[in-house]
C-alpha positions in Angstrom: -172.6 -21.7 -69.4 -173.0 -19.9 -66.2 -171.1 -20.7 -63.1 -170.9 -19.4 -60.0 -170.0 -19.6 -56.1 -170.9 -18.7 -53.1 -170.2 -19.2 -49.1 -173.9 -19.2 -48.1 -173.4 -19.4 -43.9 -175.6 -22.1 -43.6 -178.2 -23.8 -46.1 -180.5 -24.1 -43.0 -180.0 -20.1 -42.6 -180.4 -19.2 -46.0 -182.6 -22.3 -47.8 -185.9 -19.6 -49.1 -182.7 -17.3 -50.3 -180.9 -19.5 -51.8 -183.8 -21.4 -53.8 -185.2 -17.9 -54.6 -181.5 -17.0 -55.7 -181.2 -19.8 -57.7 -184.0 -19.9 -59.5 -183.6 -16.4 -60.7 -180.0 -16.6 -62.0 -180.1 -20.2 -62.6 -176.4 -20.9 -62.7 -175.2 -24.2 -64.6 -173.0 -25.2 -61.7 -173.4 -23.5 -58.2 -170.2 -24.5 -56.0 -171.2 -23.6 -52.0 -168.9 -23.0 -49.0 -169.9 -22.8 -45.4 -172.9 -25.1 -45.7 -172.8 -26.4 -41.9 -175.1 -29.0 -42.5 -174.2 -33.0 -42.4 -174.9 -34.8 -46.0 -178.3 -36.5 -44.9 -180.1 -33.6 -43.6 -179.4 -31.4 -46.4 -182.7 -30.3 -48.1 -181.8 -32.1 -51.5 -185.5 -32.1 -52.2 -185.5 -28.0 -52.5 -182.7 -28.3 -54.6 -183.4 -30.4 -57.1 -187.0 -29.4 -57.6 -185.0 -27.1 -59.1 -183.4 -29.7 -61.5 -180.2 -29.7 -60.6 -178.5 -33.1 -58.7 -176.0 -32.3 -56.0 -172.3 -33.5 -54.5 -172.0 -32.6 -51.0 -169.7 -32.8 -48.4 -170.7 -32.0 -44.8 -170.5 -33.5 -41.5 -173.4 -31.1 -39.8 -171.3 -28.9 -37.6 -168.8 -26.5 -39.1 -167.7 -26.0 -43.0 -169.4 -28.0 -45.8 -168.9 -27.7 -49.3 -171.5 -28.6 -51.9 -171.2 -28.6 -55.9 -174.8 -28.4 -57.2 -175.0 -29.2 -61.7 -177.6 -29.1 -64.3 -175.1 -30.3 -66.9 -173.9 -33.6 -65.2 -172.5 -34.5 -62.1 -169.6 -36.9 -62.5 -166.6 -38.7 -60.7 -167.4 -36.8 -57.6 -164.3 -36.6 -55.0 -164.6 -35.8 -51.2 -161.5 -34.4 -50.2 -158.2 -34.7 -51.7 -155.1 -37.2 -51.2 -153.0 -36.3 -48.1 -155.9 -33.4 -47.4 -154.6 -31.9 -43.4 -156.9 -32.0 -40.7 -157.6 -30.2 -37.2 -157.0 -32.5 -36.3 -159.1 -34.5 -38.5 -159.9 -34.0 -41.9 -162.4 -31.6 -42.1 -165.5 -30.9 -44.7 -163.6 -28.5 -47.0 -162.7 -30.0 -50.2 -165.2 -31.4 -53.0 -164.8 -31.4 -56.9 -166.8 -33.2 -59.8 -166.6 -32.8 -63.5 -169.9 -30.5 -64.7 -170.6 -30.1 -68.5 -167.0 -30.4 -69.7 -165.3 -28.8 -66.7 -163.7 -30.2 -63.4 -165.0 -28.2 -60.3 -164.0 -27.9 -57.1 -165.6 -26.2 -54.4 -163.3 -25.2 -51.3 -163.3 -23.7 -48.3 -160.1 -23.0 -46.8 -159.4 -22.2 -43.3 -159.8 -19.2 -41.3 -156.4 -19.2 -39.8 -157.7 -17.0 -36.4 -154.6 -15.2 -35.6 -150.9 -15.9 -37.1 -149.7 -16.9 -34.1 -152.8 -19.5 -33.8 -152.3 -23.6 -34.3 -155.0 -23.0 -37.1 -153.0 -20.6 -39.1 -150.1 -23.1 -39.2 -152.4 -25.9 -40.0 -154.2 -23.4 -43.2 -150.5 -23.1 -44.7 -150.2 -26.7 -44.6 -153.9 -27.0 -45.9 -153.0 -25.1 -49.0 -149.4 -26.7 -49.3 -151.7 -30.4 -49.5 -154.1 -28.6 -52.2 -150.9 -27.2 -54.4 -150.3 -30.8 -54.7 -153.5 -31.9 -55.3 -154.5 -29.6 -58.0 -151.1 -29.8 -59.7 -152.1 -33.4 -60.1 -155.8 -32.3 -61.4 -154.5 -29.9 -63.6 -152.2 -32.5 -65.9 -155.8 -34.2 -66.6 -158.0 -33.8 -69.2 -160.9 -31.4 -68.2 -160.6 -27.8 -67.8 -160.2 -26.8 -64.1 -161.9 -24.2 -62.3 -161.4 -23.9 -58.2 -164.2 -21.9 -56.7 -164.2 -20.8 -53.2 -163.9 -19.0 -49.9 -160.2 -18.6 -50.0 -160.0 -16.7 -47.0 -157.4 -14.9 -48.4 -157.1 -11.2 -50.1 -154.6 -11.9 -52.8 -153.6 -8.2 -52.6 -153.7 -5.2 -50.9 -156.5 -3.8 -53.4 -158.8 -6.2 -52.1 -159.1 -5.1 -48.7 -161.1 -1.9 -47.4 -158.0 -0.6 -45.7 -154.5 -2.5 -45.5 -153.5 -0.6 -42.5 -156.8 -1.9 -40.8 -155.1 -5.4 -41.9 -151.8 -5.1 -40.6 -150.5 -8.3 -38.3 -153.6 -10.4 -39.5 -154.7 -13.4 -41.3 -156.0 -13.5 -45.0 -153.2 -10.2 -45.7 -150.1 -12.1 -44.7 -147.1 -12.6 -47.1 -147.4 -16.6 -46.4 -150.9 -16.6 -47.5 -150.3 -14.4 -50.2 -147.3 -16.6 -51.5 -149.9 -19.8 -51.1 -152.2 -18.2 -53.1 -149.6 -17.5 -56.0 -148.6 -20.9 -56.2 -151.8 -22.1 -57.1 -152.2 -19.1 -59.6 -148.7 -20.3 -60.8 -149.9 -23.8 -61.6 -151.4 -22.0 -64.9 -154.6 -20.7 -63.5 -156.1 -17.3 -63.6 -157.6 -15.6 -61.1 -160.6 -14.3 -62.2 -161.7 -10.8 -61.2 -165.0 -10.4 -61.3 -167.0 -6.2 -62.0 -168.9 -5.2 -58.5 -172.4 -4.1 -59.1 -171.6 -1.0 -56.8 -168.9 0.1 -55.1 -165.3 -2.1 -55.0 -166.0 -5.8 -56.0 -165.5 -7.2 -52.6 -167.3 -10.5 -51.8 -167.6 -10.5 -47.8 -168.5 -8.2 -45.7 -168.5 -8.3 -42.0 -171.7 -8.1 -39.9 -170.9 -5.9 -37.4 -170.3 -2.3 -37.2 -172.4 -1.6 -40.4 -169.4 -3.0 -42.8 -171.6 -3.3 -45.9 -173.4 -0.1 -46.0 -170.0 1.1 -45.5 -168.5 -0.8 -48.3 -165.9 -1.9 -46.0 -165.2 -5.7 -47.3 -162.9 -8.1 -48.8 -162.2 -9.9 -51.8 -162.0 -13.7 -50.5 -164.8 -15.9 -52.6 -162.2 -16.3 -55.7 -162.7 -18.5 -58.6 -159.4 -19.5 -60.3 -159.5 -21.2 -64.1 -157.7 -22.6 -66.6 -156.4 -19.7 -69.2 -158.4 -21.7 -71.9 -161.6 -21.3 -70.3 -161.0 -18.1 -68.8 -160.5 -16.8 -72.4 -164.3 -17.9 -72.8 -165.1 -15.5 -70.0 -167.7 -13.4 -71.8 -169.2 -11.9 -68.4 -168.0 -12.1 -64.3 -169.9 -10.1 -61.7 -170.4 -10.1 -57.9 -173.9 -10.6 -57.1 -174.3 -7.9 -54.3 -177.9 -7.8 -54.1 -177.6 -10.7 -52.7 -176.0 -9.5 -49.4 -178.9 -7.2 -48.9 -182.7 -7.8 -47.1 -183.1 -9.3 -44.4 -181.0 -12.7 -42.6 -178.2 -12.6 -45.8 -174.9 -14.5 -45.9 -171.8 -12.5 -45.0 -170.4 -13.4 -48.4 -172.3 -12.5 -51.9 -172.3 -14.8 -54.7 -169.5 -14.8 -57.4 -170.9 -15.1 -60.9 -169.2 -16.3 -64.1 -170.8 -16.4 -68.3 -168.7 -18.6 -70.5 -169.5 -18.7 -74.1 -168.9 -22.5 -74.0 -172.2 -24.5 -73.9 -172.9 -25.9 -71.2 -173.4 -30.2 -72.1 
């Protein structure tokens, strides 16, 4: 079973990539961050040409999280109970069960600055999902949370911690959030690079990517019984290459289980 995830910066921006992407490493379950498109204008034809049947959540404007499955596609959740919003709830939370496995796409927020509004609402953001997947987790599927975590769990993922110091996605609070989930009994998988350090995003500007200057954000975290299945986990970075790509490269895991 191959699953994988990636923040693509806009289906509308990357729809001949991501069809072309897909069809070449046709993942079992593709969880996708950053879609920016609302629900009824997403091109579900492209997709499921394809064969695979979508779960999306988007209102069209920022965020948007999809889960796309060629193994099933079932009780499909927008959201999640007492979910934060700024100040409404936004697109940033979606999860299905997909061939034996409950999936949730994420995309947590940015937090701007530390002494920003939206960093105190991203804290209470991942407090709310704690809660929610400590709830998922006593069920009886397998949980995997893929996503745009916009956080660097430690200094090793980061170009340059100094270049980090008094910013979001480094700080201890963030870092401490990001345990907690770990600690519910989840691993955090850590995927080979294809070149250079496995980081996931790079920035645009400044030439970050040819200068391998990047971050490890795009995380999946599993259950220890499925991550023991882990037979292969790499970070797609040909996909950040060419021309008009995503900030963020694709996250790819290979589990010996079947996919059904």
């Amino acid at each position: 079973m191959r699953l994988a995830t990636w923040n693509v910066n806009s289906v509308v921006a990357r729809l001949p990539r991501l069809v072309e992407w897909i069809a070449a490493t046709t993942p079992d379950v593709l969880c996708l961050q950053e879609t920016k498109i609302a629900d009824a204008a997403f091109p579900r034809a492209e997709i499921e040409a394809l064969g695979y049947e979508l779960a999306l959540n988007g209102d069209g404007r920022w965020n948007g999280v999809a889960i796309i499955s060629r193994v099933g596609l079932e009780n499909v959740t927008r959201s999640f109970d007492r979910e934060p919003g700024f100040p409404g709830v936004e697109s940033r939370a979606l999860s299905a069960t997909c061939g034996g496995l409950r999936v949730w796409s994420i995309y947590v927020p940015n937090g701007r600055t530390l002494d920003s509004e939206h960093y105190t609402y991203k804290l209470e953001w991942l407090r709310a999902l704690l809660e929610a997947l400590r709830v998922e987790k006593s069920r009886a599927f397998p949980l995997v949370v893929c996503g745009d975590f916009n956080i660097a769990p430690a200094d090793d993922d980061v170009w340059d911690p100094a270049a980090f110091v008094g910013s979001t996605h480094v700080s201890v609070p963030e870092r401490e959030a990001f345990a907690s989930l770990v600690g519910l009994g989840l691993d955090d998988i850590h995927p080979r690079a294809m070149k250079g350090r496995p980081f996931t995003y790079w920035d645009y500007r400044a030439g970050m990517f040819h200068q391998g200057n990047g971050m490890r954000i795009d995380l999946v975290l599993m259950d220890h019984a499925a991550a023991a299945r882990i037979t292969d986990a790499y970070i797609d970075r040909e996909a950040r290459k060419g021309k008009g790509p995503s900030d963020h490269a694709p996250v790819v895991i290979d589990l010996d289980q079947p996919a059904r």
